[in-house]
KEZA-214586 format. One record per residue: x, y, z of N, C-alpha, C in turn; residue in three letters. Coordinates in steps of 0.001 Angstrom, whole numbers, plus 500000, padded with zeros to 6 digits. Each point is the difference from the previous one (the first is absolute). Example, Ala and Ser with C-alpha at 12.3 -4.5 7.8 and 13.67 -1.06 7.14 Angstrom:
! KEZA-214586
513190494310507800499110501190500000500900501200500000ALA
499650501050499280500820501190500060499230501090500730SER
***
This chain:
! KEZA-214586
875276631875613668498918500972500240498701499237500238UNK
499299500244501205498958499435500279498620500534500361UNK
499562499889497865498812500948499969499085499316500801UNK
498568500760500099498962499342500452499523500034499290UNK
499146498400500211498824499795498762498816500735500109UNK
499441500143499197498522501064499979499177499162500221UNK
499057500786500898498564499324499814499380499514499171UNK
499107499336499739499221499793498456498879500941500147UNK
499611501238501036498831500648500204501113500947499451UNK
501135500777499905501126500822499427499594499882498487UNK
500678498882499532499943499893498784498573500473499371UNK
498846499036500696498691500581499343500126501302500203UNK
499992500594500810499320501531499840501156501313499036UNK
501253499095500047500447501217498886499865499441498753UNK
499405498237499591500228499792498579498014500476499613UNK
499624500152500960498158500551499449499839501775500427UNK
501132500440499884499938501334499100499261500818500881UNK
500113500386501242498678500163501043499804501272499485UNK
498851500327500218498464501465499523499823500834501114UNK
499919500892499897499737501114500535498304499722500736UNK
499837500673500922498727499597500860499610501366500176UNK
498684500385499162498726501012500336498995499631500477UNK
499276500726500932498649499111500639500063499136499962UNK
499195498696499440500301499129499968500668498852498895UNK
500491500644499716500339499542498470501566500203499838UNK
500548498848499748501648499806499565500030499874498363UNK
500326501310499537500501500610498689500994499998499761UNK
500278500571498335500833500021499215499760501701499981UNK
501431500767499666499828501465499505498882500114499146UNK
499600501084499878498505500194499215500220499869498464UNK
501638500695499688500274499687498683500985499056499439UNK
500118499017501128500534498584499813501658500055500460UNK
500340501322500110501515500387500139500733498773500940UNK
501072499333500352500455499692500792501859500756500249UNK
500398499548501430501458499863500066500924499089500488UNK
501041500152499691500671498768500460500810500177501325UNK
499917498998500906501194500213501560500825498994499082UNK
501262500210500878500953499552500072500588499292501232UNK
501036499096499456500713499388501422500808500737500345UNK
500494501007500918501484500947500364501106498825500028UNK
499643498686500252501473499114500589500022499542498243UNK
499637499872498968500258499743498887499779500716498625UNK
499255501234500487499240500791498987499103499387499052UNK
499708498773500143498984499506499013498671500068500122UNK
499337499828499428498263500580500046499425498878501075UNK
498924500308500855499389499318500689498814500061499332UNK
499405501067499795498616499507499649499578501776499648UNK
498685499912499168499292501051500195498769500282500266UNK
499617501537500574499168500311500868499305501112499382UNK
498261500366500126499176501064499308501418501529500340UNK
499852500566498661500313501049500142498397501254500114UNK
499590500468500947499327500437500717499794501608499273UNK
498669500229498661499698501057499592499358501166501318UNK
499717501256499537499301500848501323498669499226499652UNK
499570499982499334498321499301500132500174498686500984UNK
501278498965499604499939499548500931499657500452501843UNK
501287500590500015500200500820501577498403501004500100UNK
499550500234499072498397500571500107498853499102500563UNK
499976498607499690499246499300500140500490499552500969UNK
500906499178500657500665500051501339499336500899501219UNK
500219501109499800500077501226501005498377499839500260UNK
499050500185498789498611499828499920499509498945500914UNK
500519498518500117500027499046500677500083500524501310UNK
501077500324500178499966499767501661499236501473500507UNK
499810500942499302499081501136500318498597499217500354UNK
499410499259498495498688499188500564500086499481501424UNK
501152499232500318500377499325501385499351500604500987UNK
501432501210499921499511500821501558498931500490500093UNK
498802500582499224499293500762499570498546499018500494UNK
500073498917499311498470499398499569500122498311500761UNK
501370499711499925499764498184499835499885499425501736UNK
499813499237500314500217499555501715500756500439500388UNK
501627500169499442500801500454500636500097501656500528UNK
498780500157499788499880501292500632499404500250501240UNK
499798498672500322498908500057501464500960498805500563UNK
500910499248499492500647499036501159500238500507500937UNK
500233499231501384500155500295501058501649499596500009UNK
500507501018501589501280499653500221500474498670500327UNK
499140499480500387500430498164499884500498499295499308UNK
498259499929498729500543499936498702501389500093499447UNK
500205501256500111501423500668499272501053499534500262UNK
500066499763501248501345499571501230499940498400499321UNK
498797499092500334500216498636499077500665499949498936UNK
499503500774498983500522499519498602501014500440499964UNK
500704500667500658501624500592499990500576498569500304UNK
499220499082501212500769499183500671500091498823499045UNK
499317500022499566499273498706499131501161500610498754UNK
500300501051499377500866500483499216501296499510499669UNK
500291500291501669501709499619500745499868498507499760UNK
499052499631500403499959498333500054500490499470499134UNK
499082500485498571500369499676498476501744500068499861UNK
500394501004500367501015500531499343501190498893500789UNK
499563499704501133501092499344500886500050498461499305UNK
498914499492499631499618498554499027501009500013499298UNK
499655500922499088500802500485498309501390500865500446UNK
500287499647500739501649500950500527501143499833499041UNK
500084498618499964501067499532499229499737500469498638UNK
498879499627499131499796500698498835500030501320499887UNK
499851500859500816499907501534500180501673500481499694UNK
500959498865501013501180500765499744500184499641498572UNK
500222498973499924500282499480498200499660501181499606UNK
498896500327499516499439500951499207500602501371500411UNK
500307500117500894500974501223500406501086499951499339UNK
500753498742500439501577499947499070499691499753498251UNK
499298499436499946499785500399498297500554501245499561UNK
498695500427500824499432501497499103500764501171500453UNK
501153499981501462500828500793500486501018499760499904UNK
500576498691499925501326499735500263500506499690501440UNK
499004500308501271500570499855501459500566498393500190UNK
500343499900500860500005498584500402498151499166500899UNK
499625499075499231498840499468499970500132499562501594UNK
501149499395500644500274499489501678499963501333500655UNK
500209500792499459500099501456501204498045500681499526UNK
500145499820498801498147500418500306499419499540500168UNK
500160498443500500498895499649500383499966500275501801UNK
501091499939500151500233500233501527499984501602500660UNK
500359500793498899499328501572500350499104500641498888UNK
500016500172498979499343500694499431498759499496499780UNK
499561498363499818498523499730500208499605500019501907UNK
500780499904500815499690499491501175499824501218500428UNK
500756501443499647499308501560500158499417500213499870UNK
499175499793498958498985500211499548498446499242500386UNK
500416498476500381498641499412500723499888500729501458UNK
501465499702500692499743501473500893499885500821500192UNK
499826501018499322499319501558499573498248499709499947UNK
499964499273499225498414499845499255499337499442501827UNK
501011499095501020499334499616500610499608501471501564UNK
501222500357499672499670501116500449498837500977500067UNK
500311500300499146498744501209499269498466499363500083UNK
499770498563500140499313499310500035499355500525501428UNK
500812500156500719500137500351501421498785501592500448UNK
500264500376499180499763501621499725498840500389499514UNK
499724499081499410498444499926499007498798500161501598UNK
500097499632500747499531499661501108499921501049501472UNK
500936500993499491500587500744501039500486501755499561UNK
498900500149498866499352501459499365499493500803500572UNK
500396500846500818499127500714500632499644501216499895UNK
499521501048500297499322501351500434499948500461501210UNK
499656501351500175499961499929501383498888501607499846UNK
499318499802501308498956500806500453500741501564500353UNK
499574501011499780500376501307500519499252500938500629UNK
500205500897501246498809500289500934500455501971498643UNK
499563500239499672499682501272499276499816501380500533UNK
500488501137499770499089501346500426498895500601499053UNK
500950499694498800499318500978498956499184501592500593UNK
501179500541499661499678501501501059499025500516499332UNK
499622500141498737499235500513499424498523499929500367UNK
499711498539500605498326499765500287500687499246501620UNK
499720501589500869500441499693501564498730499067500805UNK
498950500168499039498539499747501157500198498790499585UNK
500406499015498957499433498456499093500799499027500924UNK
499448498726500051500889498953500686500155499192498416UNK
501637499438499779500138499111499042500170498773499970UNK
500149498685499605500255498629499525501212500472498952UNK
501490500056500477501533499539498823500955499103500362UNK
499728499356498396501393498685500198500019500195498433UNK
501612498789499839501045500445498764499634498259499691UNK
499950499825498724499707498934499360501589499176499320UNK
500352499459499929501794499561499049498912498847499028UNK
500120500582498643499240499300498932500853499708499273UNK
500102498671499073500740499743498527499832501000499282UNK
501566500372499413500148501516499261499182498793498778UNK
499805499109499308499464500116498813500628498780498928UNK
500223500724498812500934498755498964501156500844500073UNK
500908498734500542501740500270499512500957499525499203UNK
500230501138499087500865499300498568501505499945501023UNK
500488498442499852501138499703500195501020499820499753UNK
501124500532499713501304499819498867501168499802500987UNK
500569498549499414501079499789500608501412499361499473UNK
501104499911500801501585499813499013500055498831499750UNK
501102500198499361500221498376499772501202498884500766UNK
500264500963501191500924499689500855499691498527501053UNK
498642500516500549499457498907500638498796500059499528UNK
499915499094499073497659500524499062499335499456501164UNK
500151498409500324498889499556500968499857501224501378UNK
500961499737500829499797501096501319499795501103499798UNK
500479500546499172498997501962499678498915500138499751UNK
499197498573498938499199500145500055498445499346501513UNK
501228499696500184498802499493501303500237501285500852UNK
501108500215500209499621501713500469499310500493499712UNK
499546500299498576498641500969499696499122499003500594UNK
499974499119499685498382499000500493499879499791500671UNK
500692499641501236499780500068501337498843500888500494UNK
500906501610500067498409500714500659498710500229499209UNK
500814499867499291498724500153498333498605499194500522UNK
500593498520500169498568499417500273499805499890501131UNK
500455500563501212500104499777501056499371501193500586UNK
499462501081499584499016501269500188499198500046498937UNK
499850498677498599499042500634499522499775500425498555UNK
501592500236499847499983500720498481499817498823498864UNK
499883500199498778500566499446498715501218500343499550UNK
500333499134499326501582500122499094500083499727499027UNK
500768500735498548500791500032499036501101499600500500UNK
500571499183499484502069499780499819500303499644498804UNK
500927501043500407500849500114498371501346499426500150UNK
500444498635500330500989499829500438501300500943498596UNK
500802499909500676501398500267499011500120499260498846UNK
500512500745498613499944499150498581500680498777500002UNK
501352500124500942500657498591499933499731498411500891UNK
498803500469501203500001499297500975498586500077500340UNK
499372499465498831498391499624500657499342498651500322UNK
501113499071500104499325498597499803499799499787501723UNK
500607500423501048499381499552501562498463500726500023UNK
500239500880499696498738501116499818498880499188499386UNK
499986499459499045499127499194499251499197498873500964UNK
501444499211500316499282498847500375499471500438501780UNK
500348501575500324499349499765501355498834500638500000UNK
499369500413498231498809500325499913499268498739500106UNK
500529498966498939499363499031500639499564499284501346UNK
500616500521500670499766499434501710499088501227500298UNK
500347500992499816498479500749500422498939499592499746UNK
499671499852498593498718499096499595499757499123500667UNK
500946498588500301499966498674500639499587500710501659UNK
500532500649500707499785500764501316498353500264499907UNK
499336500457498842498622500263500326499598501289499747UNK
500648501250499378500284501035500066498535500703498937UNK
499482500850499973498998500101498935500642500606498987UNK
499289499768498786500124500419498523500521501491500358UNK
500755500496499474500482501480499678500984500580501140UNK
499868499284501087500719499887501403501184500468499823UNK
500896499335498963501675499973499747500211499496498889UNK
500117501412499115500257499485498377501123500477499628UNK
500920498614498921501457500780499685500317500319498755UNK
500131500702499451500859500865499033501391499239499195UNK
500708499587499022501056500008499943500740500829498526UNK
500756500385500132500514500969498866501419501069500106UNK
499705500755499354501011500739500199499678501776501302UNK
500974499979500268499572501742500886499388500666499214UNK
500737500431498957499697501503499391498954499759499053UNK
499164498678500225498926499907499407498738499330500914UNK
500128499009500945499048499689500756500447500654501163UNK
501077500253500502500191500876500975499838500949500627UNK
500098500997498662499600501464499653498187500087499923UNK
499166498706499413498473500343499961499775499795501308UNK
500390499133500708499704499729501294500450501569500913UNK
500856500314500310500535501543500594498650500748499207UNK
499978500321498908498754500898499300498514499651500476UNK
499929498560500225498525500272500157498928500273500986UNK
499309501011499361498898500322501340499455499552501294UNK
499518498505499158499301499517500968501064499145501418UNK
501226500451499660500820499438501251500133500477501448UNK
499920500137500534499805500774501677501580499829500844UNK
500420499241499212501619499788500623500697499575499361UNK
501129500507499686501431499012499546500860499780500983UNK
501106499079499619501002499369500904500953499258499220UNK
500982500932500000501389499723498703500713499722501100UNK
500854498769499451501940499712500821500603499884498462UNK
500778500642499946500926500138499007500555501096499664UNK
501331500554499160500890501082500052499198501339500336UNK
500953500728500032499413501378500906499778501006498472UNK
500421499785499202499786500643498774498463499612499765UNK
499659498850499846498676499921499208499032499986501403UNK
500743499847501606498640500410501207500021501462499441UNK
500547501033499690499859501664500149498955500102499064UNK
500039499376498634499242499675499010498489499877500750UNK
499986498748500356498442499949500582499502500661500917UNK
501171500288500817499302501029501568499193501405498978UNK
501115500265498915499423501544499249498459499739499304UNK
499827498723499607498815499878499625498848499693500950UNK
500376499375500854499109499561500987499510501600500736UNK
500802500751500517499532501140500061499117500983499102UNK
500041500002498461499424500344499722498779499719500004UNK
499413498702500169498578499753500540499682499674501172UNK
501019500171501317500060500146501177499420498432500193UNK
500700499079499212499985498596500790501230499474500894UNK
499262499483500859500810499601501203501562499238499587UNK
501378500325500429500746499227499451500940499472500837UNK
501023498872500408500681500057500402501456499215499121UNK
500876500426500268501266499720498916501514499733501230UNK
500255498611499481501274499406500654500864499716498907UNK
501047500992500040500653500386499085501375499250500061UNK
501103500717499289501504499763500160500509500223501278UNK
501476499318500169500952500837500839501305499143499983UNK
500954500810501089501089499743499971500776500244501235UNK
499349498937500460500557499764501535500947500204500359UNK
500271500517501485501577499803500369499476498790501159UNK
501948499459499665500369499052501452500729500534500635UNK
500027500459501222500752500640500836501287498775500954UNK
500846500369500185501023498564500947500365501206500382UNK
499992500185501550500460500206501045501195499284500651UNK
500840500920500264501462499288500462499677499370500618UNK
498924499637501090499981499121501199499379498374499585UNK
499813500135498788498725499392498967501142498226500605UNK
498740498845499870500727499055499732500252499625498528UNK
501664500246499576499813500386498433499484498655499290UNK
500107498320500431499978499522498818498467499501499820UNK
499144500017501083498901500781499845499227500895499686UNK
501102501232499384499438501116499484500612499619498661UNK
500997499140499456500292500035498645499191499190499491UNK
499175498893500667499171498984499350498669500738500015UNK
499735500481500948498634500934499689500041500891499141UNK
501009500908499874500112500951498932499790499061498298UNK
501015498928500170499899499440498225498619499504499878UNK
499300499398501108498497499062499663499066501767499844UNK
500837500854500141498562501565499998500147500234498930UNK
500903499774499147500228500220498814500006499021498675UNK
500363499007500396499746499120498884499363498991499981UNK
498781499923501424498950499198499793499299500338498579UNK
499345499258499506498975500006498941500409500997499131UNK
501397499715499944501382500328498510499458501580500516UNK
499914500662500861500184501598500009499022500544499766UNK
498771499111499878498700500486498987498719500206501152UNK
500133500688501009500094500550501364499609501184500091UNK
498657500775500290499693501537500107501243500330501152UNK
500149499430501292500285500294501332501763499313499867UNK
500262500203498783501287498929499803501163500854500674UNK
500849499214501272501078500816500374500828500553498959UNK
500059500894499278501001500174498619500618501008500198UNK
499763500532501402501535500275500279500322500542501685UNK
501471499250499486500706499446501405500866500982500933UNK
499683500633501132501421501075500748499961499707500916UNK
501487499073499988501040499541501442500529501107500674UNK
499924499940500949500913500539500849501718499659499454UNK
500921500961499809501239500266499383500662498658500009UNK
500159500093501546501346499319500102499469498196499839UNK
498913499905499890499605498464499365499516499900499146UNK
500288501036498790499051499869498509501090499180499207UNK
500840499665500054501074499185499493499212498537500050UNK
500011499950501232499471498588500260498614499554500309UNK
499201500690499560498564499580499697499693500005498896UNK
501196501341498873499339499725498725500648498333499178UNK
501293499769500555500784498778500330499012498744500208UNK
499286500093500681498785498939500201499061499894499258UNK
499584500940500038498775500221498933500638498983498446UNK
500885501335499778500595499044498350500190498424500688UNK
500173499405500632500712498719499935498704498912500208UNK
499154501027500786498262499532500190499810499568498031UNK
500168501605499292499414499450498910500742499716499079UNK
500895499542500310500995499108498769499656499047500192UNK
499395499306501297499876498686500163498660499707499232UNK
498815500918499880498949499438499821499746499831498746UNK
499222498739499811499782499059498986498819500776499287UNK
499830500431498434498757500440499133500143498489499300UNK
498376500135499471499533499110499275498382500750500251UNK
498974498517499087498768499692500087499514499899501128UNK
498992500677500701499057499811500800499348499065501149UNK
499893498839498340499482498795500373501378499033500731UNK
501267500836500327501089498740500714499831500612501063UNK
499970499239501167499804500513501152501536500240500347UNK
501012499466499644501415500478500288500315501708499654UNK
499012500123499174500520501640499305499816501341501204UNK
501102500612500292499564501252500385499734501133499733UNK
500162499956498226499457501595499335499297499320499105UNK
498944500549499499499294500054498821500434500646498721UNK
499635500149499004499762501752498897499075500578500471UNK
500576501334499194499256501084500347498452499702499259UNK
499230500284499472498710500366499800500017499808498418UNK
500999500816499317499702500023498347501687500457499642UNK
499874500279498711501122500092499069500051501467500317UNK
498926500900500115499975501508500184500671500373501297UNK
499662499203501143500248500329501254501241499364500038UNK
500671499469499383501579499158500294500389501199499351UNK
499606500562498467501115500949499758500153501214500477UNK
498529500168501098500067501373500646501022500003501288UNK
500249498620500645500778499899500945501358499996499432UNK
500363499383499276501211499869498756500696501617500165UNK
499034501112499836500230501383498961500361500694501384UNK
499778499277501545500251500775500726501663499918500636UNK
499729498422499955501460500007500099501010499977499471UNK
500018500506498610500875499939499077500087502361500258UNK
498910499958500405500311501613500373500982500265501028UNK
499886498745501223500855500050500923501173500135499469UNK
500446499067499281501249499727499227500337501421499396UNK
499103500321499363500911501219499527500313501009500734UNK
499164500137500939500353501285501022500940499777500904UNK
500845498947500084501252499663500615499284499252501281UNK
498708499445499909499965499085501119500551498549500379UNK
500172499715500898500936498668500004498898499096500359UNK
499651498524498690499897498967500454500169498960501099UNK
499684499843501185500492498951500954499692498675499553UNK
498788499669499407499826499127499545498310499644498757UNK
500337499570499716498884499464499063500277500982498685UNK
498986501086499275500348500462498739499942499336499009UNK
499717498449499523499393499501499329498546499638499627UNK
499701500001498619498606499454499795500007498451498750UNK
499436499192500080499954499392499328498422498896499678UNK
499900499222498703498990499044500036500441498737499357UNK
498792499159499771498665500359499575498999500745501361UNK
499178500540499827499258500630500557500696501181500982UNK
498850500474500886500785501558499994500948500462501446UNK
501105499089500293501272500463501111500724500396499874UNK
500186500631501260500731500922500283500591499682501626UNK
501116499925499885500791500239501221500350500735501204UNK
499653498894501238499729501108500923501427500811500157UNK
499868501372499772501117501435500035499792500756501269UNK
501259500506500535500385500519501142500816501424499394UNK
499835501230499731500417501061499532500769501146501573UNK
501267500466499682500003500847501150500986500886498886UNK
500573501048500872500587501088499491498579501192499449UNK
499254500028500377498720500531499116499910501178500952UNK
499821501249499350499711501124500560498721499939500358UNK
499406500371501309498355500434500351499057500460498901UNK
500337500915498962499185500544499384500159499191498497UNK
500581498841499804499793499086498661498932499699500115UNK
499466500032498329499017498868499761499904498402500907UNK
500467499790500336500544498423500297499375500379501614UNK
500413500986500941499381499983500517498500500799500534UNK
499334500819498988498947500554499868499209499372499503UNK
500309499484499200498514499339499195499529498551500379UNK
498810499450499941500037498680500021500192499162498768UNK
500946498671500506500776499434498898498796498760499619UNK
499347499551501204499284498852500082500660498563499375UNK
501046499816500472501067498866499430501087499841501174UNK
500680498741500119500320499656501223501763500651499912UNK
500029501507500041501098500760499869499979501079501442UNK
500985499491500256500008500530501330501259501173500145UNK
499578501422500965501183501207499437500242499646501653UNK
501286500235500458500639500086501436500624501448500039UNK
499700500574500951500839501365500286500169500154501731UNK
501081500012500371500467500479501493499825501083500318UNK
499399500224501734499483500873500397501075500188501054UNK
499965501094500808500760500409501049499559500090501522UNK
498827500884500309499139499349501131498615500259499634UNK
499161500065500869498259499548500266499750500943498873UNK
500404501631499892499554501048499556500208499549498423UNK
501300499810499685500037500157498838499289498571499264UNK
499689499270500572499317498508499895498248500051499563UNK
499511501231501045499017500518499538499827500653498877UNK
500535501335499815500366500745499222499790499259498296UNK
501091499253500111500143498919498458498529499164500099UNK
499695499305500482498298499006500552499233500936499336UNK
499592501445500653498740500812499486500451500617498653UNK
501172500037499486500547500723498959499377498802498302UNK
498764500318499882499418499234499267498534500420499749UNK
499727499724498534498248500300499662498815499192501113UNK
500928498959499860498935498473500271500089499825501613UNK
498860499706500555500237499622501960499014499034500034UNK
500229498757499567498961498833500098500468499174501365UNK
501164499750499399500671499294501425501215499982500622UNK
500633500003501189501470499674500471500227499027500918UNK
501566499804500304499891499103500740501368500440500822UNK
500133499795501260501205500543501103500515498542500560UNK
501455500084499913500534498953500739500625500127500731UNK
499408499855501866500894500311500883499970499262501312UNK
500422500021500858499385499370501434500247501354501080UNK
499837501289499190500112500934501428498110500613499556UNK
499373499415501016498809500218499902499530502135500167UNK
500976500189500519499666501579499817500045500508499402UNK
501538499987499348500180500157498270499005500071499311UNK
499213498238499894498892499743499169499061500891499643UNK
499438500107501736498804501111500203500273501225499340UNK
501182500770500275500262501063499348499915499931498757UNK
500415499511499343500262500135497984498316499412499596UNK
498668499117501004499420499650499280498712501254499655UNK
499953501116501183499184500988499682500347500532498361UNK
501197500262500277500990500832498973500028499312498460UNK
500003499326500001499967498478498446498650500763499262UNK
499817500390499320499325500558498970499193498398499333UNK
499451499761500330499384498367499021498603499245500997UNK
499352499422499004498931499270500453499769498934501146UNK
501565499456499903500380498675500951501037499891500082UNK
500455500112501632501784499795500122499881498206500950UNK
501277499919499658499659498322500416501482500249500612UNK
500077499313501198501225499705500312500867498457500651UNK
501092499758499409500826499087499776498945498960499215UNK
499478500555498925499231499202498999499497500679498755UNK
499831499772499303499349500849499160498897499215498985UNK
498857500782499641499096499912498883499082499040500997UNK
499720499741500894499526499186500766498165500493499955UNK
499445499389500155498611500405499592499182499153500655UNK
498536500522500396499215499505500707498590500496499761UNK
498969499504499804499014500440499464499217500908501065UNK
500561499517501196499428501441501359500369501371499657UNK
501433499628499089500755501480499917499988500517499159UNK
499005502200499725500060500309499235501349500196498930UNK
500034499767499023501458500030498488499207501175498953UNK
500951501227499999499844500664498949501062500948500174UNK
500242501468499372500974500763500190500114501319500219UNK
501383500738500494499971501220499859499967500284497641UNK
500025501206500478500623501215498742499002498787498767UNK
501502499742499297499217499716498067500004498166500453UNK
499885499760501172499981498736500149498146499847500188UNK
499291500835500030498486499638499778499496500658501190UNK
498527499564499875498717500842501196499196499258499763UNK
499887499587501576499303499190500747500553498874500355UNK
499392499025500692500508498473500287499031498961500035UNK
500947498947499492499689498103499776500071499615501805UNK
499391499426499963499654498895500837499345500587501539UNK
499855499604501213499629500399501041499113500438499867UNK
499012500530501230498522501097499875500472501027499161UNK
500860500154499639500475501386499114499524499769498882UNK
499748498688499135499345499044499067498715500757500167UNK
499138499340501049498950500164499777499585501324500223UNK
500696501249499982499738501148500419499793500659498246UNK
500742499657499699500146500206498397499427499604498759UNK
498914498660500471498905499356499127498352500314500575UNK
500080501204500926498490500252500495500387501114500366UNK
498972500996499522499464501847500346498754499863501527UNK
500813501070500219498875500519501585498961500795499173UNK
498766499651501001499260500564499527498960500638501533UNK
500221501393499987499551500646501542498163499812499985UNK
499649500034500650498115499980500222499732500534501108UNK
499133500761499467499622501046501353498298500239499896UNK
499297499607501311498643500054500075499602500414500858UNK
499172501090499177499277500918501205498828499100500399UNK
499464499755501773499161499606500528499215500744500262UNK
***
């Protein structure tokens, strides 16, 4: 096994206990509280981090309110803005290698695959949006206003920073979600709270530090760390916020959308789901069996947009689900840090036994194992599983499992292919595998979901808006759709 050695900038920053950052000031919880992360590839303690009182998340929020409100950063120009994004990316591209480390720590991913997508998404997002800061516009409107026929007017529409945005994000990918929120965030203007996720705040940390190092002013981008239902929940509650922006389960987005409405703050929520992969008889299958297993058990299943579940066309579901299993019998779990490894653990001891409880449900409901159905440690794996025999309306395939368990069910033609696809809460994402391009066209109006991808899946691009139908969320990450969602119109009309 051929770990990688850590940085010695790694080691420092998880053995000095990193602090939470308000205005300008890197704290301790107000009443000294801390918590502990863990390693998922060993379960042993890494280090601990402020557990985050509401006075904390009070004084936070206060911060970056002063920001938008009073400090320079209320008069920077779009230049400005667009620089320090760039100057941001810059940082982050320096510190890449340490970024993934600190990813596989504190997630369990493989440290060679984040540094090559999940930090490199993310400097490209930020460089993006960077893009955008620059290219805000308004536009002039010639008016009647029937009411005053004799008056000549002066109207145009203003696109302003909605304000301070409390940010809450999973613990699936911490670094790239959260540069999702920050991207347009500083890129029109706003301030930020982040509350990264309880288990996965250490990328978050140290890319506060690069904000600072970037040049960013006091109160600009302050982070939070703690638990939800305590820094989470003050942050969703408090007044002075003008926006939230949750990625994480669809149970606790309904939670905040209900509160956020009650004080009619702006929200947007990228929730769960439970993708279908579609294989089309015409499909090239062993291309569609390797795409199907990497949709599903990339980043151990722990995947909003995760293919998790699979409908072949009949007469080749034998032999794709055949591939698939033999795809993941072959693949190698371990630690992170070996670049030989192709699965990670899951996240925690909670989330292994929630994946555990699903497929042991399979089992009882007479579903047949193809392969995997084991879990084991130290730390928290689980085996990539291939489930078929499963009726449409199981748990197994309704709910999201978020674990690299994959359900297969055979379809008969286009109709009933659809039919099963939309037959679901969640429409975040799908994916079609075919080479009859008409076909395509047809089923992609029809696909109920945020993003259909074809002969690929989960594929992402920071041009392209990502969010969902139904309980998969409202609104969207990335593209001008971004910046449509971090700034309010504001109409002006002058009588001459």
């Amino acid at each position: 096994m051929a770990i990688a050695t850590l940085l010695p900038a790694t080691t420092a920053f998880i053995q000095r206990a990193p602090r939470m950052l308000i205005g300008a000031e890197w704290v301790e919880a107000a009443d000294g509280q801390t918590m502990p992360l863990r390693n998922p590839a060993t379960g042993e303690q890494l280090c601990v981090v402020p557990r985050a009182t509401v006075d904390d998340v009070d004084r936070a929020v206060l911060a970056a309110r002063q920001a938008f409100d009073d400090s320079p950063w209320s008069r920077t120009r779009p230049r400005e803005r667009q620089n320090l994004l760039w100057k941001l990316a810059d940082l982050m591209q320096r510190d890449a290698e340490l970024l993934a480390q600190l990813e596989c720590l504190n997630n369990g991913k493989s440290a060679a695959v984040a540094q090559v997508m999940d930090v490199q998404l993310a400097i490209d997002f930020l460089r993006y949006m960077a893009g955008w800061a620059t290219k805000i516009e308004g536009s002039s409107v010639e008016v009647s206003v029937p009411l005053m026929p004799d008056q000549q007017f002066h109207s145009f529409i203003r696109r302003e920073a909605v304000g301070v945005v409390g940010a809450i994000v999973a613990w699936n990918f911490p670094l790239l979600l959260a540069c999702w929120k920050l991207g347009p965030a500083l890129a029109t203007g706003c301030t930020v709270v982040l509350k990264p996720a309880d288990e996965t705040p250490l990328t978050a940390l140290k890319l506060t530090e690069l904000v600072q190092e970037a040049g960013y002013p006091d109160g600009v981008f302050n982070v939070v760390t703690g638990t939800g239902i305590t820094a989470g929940a003050a942050l969703t509650h408090n007044p002075r916020v003008d926006k939230l922006t949750f990625t994480g389960s669809t149970a606790v987005g309904k939670e905040i959308g209900k509160i956020a409405m009650d004080s009619m703050t702006r929200v947007t929520l990228e929730l769960g789901g439970k993708s279908p992969t579609i294989v089309m008889a015409d499909a090239d299958l062993g291309s569609a069996a390797a795409g199907a297993a990497s949709a599903i058990f990339f980043n151990q299943g722990q995947v909003c947009c995760a293919g998790s579940r699979l409908y072949v066309q009949r007469k080749h579901f034998d032999k794709v689900v055949a591939d698939i299993a033999g795809i993941a019998n072959a693949m190698k779990l371990g630690s992170g840090l070996d670049a030989s490894v192709d699965m990670g653990p899951l996240i925690s001891a909670r989330q292994q036994e929630r994946v555990w409880r699903y497929i042991e449900m399979g089992r009882e409901s007479g579903a047949t194992i193809a392969c995997g159905g084991e879990q084991f440690g130290p730390g928290y794996f689980v085996k990539p599983t291939v489930i078929v025999d499963v009726d449409q309306q199981h748990s197994l395939v309704q709910e999201e499992i978020f674990g690299p368990v994959l359900v297969a069910i055979p379809f008969d033609d286009e109709a009933d292919a659809l039919r099963m696809a939309n037959d679901s809460p969640y429409g975040l994402g799908a994916s079609i595998w075919s080479n009859d391009l008409a076909a395509v066209h047809r089923m992609i109006p029809r696909i109920k979901s945020g993003s259909v991808w074809v002969n690929c899946h989960s594929a992402l691009d920071p041009a392209l808006p990502f969010g969902g139908y139904k309980m998969s969320g409202v609104g969207r990450e990335m593209g001008y759709a971004a910046i449509e969602h971090y700034t309010e119109l504001k109409s002006v009309l002058i009588k001459l």
